[in-house]
Every structure is written in C-alpha cells, then in structure tokens.
C-alpha positions as CSV (number, residue, x, y, z in Angstrom):
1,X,67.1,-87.2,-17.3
2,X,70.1,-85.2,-18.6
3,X,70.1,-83.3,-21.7
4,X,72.6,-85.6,-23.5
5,X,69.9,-88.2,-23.1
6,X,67.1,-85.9,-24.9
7,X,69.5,-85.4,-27.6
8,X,70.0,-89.2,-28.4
9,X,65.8,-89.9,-27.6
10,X,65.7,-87.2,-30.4
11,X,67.7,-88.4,-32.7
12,X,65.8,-91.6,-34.0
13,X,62.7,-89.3,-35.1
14,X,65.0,-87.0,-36.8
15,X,66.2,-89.4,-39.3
16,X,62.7,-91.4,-39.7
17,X,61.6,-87.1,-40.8
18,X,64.4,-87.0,-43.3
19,X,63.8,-90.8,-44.3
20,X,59.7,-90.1,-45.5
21,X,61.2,-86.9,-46.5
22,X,63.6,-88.3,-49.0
23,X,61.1,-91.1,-49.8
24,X,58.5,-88.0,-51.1
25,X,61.7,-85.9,-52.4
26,X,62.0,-89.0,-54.7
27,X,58.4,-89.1,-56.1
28,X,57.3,-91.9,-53.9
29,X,53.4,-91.5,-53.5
30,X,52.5,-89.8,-50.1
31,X,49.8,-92.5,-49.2
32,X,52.6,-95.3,-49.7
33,X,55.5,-92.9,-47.9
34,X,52.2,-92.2,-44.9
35,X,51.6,-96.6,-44.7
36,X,55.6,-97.6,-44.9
37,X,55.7,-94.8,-41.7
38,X,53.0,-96.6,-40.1
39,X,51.1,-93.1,-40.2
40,X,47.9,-91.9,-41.3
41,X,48.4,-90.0,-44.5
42,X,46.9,-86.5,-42.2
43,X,50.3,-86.9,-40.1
44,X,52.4,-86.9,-43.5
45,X,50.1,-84.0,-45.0
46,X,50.5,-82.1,-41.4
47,X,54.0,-82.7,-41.2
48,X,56.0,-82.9,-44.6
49,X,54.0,-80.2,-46.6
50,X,57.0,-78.8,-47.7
51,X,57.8,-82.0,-49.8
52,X,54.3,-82.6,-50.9
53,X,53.9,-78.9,-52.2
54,X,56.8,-79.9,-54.6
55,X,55.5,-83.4,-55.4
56,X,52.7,-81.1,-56.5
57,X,54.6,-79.4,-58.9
58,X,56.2,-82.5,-59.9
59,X,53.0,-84.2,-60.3
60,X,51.8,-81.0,-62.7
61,X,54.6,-81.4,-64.5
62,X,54.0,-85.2,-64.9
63,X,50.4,-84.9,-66.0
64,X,51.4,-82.3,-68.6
65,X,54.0,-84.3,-70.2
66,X,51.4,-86.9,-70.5
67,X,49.0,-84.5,-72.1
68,X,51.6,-83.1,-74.7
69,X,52.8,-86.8,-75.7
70,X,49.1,-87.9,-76.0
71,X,48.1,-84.6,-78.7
72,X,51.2,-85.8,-80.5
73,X,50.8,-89.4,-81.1
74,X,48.6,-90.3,-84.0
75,X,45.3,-91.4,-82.8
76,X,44.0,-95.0,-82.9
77,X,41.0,-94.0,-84.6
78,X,42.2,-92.1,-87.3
79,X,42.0,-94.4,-90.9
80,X,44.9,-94.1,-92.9
C-alpha cells in the first residue's frame, strides 16, 4: 500500500474527530455526542478531553447562572 493511500484511509477519521469535536464545542451532551459516534462514552472521555474540560467550564458557568437567577426571583412561598 503506498502512502497516498494511508493519507486518504486517514482522512475519513479525521473529520468524524473534528465532527464529535464540534458537536461538544457546541454544548452538545458528551453521552449523546459518545451514542451519535456509535462509541462508548470512555472512547469520547479518552479521546476528546480537551473539549470536555471546556464543556466543564461551560457547564459551571451554566449551573451558576441558574443559581444567581433562582436567589433573584421572588419565591413561591413567600405571602405577599
């Protein structure tokens, strides 16, 4: 096999990488991103780690949003 072949054989698993990458660059869950691969979410965590460490952050950031909106919204309880 010549090495122009390797390079096309590559090529396909390349973009399916930048694909699940884009897909968990875009907030896309990464047990949905690991079953639309057809991949146990281990494989995603082993090989995209990169994106999930900022999903991380983004998912931080998401929660404490939450938490600020929820302290300033009146409470249901409260009589008036």
């Amino acid at each position: 096999m010549d090495e122009h072949a390797l390079n096309l054989a590559k090529r396909p698993y390349d973009l399916r990488h930048a694909g699940i990458s884009f897909w968990l660059a875009s907030g896309v869950d990464p047990a949905e991103c690991a079953r639309r691969a057809g991949q146990s979410i281990q494989v995603l965590f082993r090989y995209c780690a990169k994106f999930l460490a900022g999903t991380r952050d983004r998912a931080n950031q998401l929660i404490e949003d939450s938490m600020n909106r929820w302290e300033e919204s009146p409470s249901s309880g409260e009589a008036g």
